[in-house]
N, C-alpha and C positions, 0 to 999 in steps of 0.2 A: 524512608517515609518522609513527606512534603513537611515541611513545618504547617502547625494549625493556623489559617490566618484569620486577623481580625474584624469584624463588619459594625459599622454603626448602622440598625437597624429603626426603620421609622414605625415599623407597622407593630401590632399587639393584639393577642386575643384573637377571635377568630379570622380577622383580616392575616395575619400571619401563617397561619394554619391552612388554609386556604390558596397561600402563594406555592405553588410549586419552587420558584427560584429560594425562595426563605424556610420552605418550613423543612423542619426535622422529624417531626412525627414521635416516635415516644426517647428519639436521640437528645430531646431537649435535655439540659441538666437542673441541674435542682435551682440553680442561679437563676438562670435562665429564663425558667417556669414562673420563678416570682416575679422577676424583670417583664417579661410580656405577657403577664397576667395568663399562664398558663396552668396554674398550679393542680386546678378543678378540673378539667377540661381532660387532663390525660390521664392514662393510668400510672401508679406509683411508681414504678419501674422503670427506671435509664437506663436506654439498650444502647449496647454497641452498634453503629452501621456494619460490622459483622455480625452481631446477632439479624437485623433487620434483614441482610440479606439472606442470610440464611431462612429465616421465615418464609422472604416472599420466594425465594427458590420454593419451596413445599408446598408453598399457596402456586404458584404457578405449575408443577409437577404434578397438582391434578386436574389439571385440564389437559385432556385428552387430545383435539385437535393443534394443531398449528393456527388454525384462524382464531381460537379461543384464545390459546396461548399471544397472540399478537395482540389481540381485544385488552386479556389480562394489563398487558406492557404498556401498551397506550394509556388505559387509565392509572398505572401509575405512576408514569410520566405528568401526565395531568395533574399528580397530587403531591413531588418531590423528585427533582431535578436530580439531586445526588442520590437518592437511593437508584433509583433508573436507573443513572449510568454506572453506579458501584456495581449492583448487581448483571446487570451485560458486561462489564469488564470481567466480573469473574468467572463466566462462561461464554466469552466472545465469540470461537467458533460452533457453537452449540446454536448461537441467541441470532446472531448477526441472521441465518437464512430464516430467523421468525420475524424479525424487525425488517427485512431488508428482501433482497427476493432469494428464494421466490413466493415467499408466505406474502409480501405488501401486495404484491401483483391481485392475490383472491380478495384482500381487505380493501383494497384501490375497486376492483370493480362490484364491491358490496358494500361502498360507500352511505350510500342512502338509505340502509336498511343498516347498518353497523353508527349511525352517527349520535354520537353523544355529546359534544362542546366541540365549538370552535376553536381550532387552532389557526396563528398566519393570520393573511391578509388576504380577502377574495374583491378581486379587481375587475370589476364586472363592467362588460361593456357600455350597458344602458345606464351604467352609472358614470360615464367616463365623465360628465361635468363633475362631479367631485370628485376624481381621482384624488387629487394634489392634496382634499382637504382630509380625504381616508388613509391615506398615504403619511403623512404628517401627525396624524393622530396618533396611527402606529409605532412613532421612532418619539413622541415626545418624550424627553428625557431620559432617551436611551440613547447606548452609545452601541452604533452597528458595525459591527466586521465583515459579516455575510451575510450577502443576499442570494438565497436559493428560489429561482423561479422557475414556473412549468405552463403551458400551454394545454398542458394533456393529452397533446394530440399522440403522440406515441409510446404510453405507457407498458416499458417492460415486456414488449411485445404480443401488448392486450388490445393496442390499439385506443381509440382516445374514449377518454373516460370524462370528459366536464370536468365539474369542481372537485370530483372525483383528487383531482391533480396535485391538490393540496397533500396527497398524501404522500405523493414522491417525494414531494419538494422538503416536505416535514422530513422524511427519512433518511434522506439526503442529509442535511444540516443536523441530523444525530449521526451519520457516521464523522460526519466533519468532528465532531465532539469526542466522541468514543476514540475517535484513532488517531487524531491529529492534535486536540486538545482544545480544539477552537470554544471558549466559553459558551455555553448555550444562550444564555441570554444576551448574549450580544450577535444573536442570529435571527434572521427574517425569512419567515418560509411565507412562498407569494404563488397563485395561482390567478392566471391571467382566464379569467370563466367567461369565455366567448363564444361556446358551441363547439360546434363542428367547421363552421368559414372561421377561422382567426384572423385573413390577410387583413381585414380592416382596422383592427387594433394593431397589430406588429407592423403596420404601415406607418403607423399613427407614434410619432416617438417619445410623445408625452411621458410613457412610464419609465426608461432608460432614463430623461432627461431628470429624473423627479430625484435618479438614483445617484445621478451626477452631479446633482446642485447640491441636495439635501446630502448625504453619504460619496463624497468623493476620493478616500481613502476605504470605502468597501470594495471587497472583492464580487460580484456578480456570475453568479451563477446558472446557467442556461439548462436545463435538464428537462428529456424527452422531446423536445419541440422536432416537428414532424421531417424528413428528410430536408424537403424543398427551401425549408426555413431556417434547421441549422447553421450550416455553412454561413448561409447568408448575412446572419446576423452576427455570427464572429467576425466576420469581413468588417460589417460595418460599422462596430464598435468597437474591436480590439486595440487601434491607436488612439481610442478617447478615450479609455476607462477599462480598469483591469477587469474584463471577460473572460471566464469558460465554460465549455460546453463537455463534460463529461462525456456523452455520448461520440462525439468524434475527436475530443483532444484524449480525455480520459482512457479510453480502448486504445486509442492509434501510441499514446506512452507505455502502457503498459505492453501491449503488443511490440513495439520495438525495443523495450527492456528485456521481452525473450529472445527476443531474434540476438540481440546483443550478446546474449550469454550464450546462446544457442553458437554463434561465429566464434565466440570465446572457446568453446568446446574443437570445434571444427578448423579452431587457427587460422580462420581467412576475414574477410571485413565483411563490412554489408556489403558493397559497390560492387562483390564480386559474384552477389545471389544472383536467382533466376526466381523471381518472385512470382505464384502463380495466387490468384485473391477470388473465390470462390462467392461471389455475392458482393455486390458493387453498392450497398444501400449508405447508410449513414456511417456505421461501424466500419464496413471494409473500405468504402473510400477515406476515411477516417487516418487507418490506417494506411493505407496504401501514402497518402499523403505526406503523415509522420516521419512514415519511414524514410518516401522520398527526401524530406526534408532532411533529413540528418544523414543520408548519404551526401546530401551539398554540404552540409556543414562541417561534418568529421571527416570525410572524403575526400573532400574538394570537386564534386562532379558540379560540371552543370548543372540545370535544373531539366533542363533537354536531354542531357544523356541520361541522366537519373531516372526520368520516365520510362525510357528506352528500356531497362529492368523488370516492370511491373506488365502480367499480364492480366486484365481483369475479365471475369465470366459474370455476364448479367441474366437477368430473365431469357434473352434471347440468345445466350451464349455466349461466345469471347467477343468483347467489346471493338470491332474494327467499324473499318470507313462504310463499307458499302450496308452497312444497317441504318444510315440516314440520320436524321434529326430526330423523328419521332421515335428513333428506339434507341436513341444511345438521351440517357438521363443526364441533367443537366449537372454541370462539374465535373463529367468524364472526359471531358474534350482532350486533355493532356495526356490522357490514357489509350485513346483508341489505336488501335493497331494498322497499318497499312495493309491494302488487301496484298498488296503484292505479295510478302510475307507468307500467304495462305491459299496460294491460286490452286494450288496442288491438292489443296485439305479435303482430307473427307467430312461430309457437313451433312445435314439434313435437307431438305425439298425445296424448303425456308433459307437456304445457302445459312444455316446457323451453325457454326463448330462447337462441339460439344469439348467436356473438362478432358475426357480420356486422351480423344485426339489433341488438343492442346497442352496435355502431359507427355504424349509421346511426344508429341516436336521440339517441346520447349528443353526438356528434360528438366525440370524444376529442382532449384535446391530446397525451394519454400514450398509449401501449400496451407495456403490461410482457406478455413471458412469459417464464411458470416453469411452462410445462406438459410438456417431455419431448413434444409431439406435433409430431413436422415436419410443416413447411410448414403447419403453421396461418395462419399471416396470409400468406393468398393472395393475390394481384393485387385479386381484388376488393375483399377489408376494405381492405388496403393504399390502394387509390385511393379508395377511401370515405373513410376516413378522411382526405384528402388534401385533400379537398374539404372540410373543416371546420376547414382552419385550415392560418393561411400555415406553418409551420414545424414539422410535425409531429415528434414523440418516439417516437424507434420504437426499444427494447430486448430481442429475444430474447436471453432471458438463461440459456436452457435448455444444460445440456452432459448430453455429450459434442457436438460438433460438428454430426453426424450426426443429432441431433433439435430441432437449431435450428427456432426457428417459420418463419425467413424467412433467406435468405443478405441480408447487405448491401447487395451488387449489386443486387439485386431489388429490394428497399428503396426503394432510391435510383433506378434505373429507373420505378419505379411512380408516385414523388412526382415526376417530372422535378428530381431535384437536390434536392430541398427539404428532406428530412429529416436530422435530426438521430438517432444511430445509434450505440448501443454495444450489445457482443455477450459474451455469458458466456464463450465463446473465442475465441481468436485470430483475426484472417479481412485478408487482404490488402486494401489500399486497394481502395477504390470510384474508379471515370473518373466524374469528374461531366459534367455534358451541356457546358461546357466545357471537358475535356480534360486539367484539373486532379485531380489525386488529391487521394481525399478517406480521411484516415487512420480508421480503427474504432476508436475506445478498445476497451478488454478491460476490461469490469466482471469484475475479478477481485477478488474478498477479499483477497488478500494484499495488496492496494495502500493498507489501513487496519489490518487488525487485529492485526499488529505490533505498530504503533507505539499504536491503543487502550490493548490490553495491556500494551507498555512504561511508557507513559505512567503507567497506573493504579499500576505495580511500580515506580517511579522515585518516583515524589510516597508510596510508601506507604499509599494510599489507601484506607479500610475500605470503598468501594464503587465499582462504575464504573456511575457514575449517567446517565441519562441524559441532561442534561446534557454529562456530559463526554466523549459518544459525538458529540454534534451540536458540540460546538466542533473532536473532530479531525476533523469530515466536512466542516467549515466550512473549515477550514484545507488537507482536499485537493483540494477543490473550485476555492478560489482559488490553485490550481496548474494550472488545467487549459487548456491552449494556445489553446480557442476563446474564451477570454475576451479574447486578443490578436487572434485572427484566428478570425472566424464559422466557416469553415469548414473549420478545425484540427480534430481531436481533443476531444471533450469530459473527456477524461483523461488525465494523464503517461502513458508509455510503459511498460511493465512491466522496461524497464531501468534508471529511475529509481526503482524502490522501494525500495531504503534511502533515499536521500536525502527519499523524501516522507513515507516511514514517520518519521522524524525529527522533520521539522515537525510530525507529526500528534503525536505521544508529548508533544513539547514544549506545544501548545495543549491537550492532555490531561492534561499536569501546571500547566500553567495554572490551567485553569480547579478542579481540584482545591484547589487552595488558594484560589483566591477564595473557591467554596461552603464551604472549610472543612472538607474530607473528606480531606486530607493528614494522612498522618502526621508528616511533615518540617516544620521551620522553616525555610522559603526565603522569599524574597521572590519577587515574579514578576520582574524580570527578574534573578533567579539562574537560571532553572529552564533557559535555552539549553544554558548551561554545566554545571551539572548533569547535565544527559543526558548529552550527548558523553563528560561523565566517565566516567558511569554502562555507557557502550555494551563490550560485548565484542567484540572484533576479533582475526580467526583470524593471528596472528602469535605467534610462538617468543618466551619469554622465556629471561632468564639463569638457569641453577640452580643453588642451591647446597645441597649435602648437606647434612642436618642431623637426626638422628634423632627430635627431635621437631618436626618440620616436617609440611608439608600431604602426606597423600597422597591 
């Protein structure tokens, strides 16, 4: 257990009471009570933060919905920072899909009808003359780590929600907390509220630049911004100032920490797949990307030959030349296939190649989806592919559940046992044709981009390079149980992610100071210890009054 740490506290009475980062609620001690004129005000009774949470477990357990239960969590967030995150730590994988999706997803688009208090910062276009001076208002006398922002244009795949967006961005910046340790209050959740047209403001660099002047040791966080806009904006800030974008760094790590352990199992590299990417949007070029990348890097491939591996299937099917400009989407250019490659294919009227025939040709060691289209990979891609290689990679990585490409089960029935199998949500063990359970990892994000993040904000870092994206995917990969046992899990358990988020932070501040991108003077084996120091953990400290103290 943490030692209890000390606070000099400014506030008293109900100004304290009132502070979510300050108050304790009936945890105050009897000291305490007299010290900030609390004595009257609470009931006799000093509870343990285990008794607290135990309460609000039972105050939350009768609310019947998930939307209620998220309702419930928000308002006590609103009213104690440490009870919040004490009580989701003690039922992390329970709480995480009420706070997070896919319960945010119903609360994000019942915004307007669920609103009770502002949280964050809403950056609103027809205010942009005061940006600087609401922006500033925000950070006075605080000290920031992260910065989680959203556009809302592609919420969780609800599509865009307005101010609505404020609620990713909030959700975001509590899993950074809960699993990574990132202190809450030295976090900024920002919604950039421009409609439905954004390019005017994201054109506009005034809000990057306000984060560069003001917070130039924060990390900045890009979350849901619309495909066209993604990429884009990693590109053009990433050598100015530590950027990421969850949605396509976040997936594309996680997604090549399975493939890693996946090749672990199968004893070959990456550079040796046949990568088939089922859905080209943000996520799979995302990934597609990642991966490429780290075939250059651990590999030693070109970046030429590296693409030469990836086939990718869009709206109009596998992405080649003779589908033109207007139908190959922009950042596929590296991807697109040669027709000659395919003069033979069997195609649609539309000269479009479909996934099966591009499974039979390719014979895939991989199959990623990120397409949102159930039951895409039917029995027959599934056994095609089956047939081209002993240990097939099979990832429907699409959510909500319900538009998964392919259930597990099926998977695994189709390959007689042979595949190797992680799913974008959660799905119960597979009966292998021996009678053994075969566990699903959950390629979830949050099993990395904590501790990325962390990593980058711990070492100081003026950029999260990539690089130090593939050292913490390195580091969750070789956590992952089938490397003990073939037919484990290709990934920790999602009740392990603090502790893996840890390791990742830690080889993330690693590697930062090798390349020389820390801002800190550590050594590398300071930096264990350093984190741990660094981490926030939802436990009560001791207070003591003090008029110029923290409030």
């Amino acid at each position: 257990m943490p030692a209890q740490p000390t606070f000099r506290v400014a506030l008293y009475g109900d100004a304290i009471l009132t502070n979510p980062k300050w108050n304790k609620g009936s945890a105050f001690t009897t000291a305490e009570r007299k010290a900030f004129d609390l004595t009257g005000r609470l009931p006799y009774r000093v509870n343990t933060l285990d008794e607290q949470c135990d309460r609000a477990y039972d105050q939350l357990q009768s609310r019947e919905s998930p939307l209620r239960k998220n309702s419930f969590l928000q308002s006590l967030k609103d009213q104690n920072y440490v009870l919040y995150y004490a009580l989701i730590s003690r039922h992390l994988e329970e709480l995480i899909p009420i706070i997070y999706t896919p319960t945010e997803a119903e609360a994000i688009s019942n915004y307007s009808h669920l609103f009770r208090r502002s949280e964050g910062l809403y950056l609103t276009f027809p205010h942009q003359d005061s940006m600087e001076e609401d922006f500033l208002e925000q950070i006075k006398g605080r000290d920031i780590d992260l910065v989680v922002c959203s556009d809302a244009e592609q919420i969780l795949g609800i599509g865009d929600q307005g101010v609505g967006g404020i609620g990713i961005a909030s959700a975001k910046a509590v899993i950074y907390a809960l699993i990574a340790g990132v202190n809450p209050s030295r976090t900024l959740s920002i919604t950039l509220d421009v409609g439905t047209d954004n390019e005017e403001l994201l054109n506009d660099r005034l809000f990057v630049q306000l984060v560069r002047q003001y917070l130039p040791h924060s990390l900045l966080h890009f979350e849901d911004f619309g495909v066209n806009n993604a990429k884009r904006l990693l590109d053009l800030y990433q050598d100015k100032h530590a950027v990421f974008n969850d949605d396509v760094q976040g997936t594309g790590a996680v997604t090549l920490a399975t493939l890693m352990s996946a090749v672990g199992v199968t004893k070959s590299k990456l550079s040796d797949q046949r990568i088939v990417v089922f859905g080209a949007g943000t996520a799979g070029l995302g990934i597609t990307r990642q991966v490429r990348d780290a075939m250059v890097t651990l590999d030693g491939l070109s970046p030429s030959e590296a693409n030469k591996r990836f086939y990718l299937l869009d709206r109009c099917g596998l992405v080649k030349a003779s589908l033109g400009r207007d139908q190959i989407r922009a950042g596929l250019e590296d991807f697109v296939r040669p027709d000659a490659e395919w003069a033979d294919a069997q195609a649609n009227a539309r000269g479009e190649v479909g996934l099966l025939e591009v499974v039979r040709r390719v014979r895939p060691t991989v199959l990623v989806g990120c397409s949102t289209v159930a039951g895409a990979f039917g029995e027959d891609v599934v056994r095609e592919m089956a047939r081209g290689t002993a240990r097939p990679i099979i990832l429907p990585l699409s959510n909500p559940s319900r538009l998964h490409e392919c259930t597990p089960q099926d998977a695994n029935d189709w390959t007689d046992g042979r595949a190797l199998l992680a799913t974008g949500s959660p799905f119960p063990p597979c009966k292998m044709p021996n009678g053994k359970d075969y566990i699903i990892a959950e390629c979830n994000n949050a099993l990395i981009y904590p501790g990325l993040g962390f990593g980058a904000i711990v070492s100081s870092s003026r950029a999260l390079t990539d690089t130090m994206i593939i050292a913490g995917t390195q580091r969750l990969a070789s956590l992952a149980p089938a490397l003990k046992d073939p037919d484990d899990a290709l990934l920790p358990d999602f009740g392990s992610a603090p502790a893996v988020n840890f390791e990742v932070a830690v080889a993330v501040a690693e590697q930062a100071i090798k390349e020389g991108t820390a801002g800190v003077d550590w050594k590398v084996e300071e930096v264990r210890e350093k984190v741990r120091d660094r981490q926030w953990r939802p436990i009560y400290g001791e207070y003591v009054y003090d008029p110029q103290g923290e409030r």
